[in-house]
C-alpha positions in Angstrom: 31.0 -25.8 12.1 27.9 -27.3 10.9 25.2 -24.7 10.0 21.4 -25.6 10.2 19.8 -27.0 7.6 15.9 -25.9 8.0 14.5 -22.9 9.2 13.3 -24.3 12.5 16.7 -25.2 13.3 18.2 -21.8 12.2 15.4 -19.9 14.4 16.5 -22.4 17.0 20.0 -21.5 17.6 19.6 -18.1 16.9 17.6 -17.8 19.9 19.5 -20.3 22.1 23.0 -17.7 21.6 20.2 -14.7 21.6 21.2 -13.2 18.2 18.2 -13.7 16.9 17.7 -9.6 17.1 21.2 -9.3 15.4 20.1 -11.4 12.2 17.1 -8.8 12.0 19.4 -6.6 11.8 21.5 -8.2 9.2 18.5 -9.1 7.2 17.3 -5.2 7.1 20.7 -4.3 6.3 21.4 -6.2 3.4 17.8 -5.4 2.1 18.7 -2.0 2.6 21.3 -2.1 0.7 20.0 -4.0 -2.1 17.3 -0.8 -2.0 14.5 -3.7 -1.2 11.7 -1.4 1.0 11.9 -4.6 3.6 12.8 -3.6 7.6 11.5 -6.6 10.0 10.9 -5.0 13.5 13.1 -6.4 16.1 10.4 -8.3 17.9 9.2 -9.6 14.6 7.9 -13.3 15.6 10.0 -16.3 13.7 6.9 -17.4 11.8 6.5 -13.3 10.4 10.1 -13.6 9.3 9.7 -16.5 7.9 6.1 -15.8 5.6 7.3 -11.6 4.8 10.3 -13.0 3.5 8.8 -15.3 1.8 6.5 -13.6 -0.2 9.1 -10.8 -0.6 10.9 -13.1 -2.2 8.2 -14.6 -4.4 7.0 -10.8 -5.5 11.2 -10.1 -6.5 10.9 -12.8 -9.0 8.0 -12.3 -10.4 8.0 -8.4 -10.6 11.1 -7.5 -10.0 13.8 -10.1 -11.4 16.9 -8.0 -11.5 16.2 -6.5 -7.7 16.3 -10.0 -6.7 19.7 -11.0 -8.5 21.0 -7.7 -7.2 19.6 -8.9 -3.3 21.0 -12.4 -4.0 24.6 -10.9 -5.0 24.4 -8.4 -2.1 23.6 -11.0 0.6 26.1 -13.0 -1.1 24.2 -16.1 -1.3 26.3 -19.0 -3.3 25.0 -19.2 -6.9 26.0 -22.7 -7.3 22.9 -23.2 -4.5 20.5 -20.9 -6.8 21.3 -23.0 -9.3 21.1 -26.2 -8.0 17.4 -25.6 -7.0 14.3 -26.7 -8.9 12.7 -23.7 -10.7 9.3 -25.6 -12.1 7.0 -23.9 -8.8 8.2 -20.3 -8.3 6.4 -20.5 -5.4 8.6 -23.5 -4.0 11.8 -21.7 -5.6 10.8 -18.5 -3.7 10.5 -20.7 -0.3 13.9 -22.0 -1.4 15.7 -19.2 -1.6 14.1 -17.5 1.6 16.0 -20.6 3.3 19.3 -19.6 1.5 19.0 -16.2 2.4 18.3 -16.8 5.6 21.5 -19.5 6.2 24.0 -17.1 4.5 22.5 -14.2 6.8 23.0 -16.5 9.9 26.8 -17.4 8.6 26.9 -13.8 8.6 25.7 -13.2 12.4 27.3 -16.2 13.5 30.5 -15.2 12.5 30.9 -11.9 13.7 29.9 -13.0 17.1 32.0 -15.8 17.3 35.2 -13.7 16.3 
């Protein structure tokens, strides 16, 4: 199974095999658990996702740098992947990750439905 690569993809086939609701739902759990005060409201628009988690993101590594390892590790988001990103722009870095979050979320959703 090939997983999308870009966000606009991602949002795309979420919403074609309607889970987009159930990666809401996977995203507010995992930020639960991680104790992130995060919760995306099930009608949130794709562009609201994608900006909110964004700057979350952004604000957890500037302010909050072990919260956002602990996230990464909860979501289980592949550290080689962290690693292999560029860390000059945080601001780029925190888009970055967003993305990463957001495809390991989707594995996630994607997987339970499918089995």
């Amino acid at each position: 199974m090939q997983f999308p690569a870009t966000f606009n993809d991602l949002i795309e086939e979420a919403n074609q095999l309607e889970l987009y609701q159930k990666l809401i739902f996977q995203l507010n759990k995992d930020f639960h658990l991680a104790n992130i005060d995060l919760d995306f409201h099930e009608d949130t628009l794709p562009s609201s996702l994608k900006l909110v988690l964004h700057e979350t993101v952004y604000k957890l590594i500037q302010e909050k740098f072990a919260e956002y390892l602990n996230l990464l590790y909860i979501i289980d988001v592949p550290e080689k992947q962290v690693k292999a990103l560029q860390g000059n722009d945080t601001i780029k870095l925190a888009e970055d990750v967003s993305l990463l979050i957001l495809k390991r979320e989707w594995q996630k959703v994607w997987y339970k439905n499918k089995f």
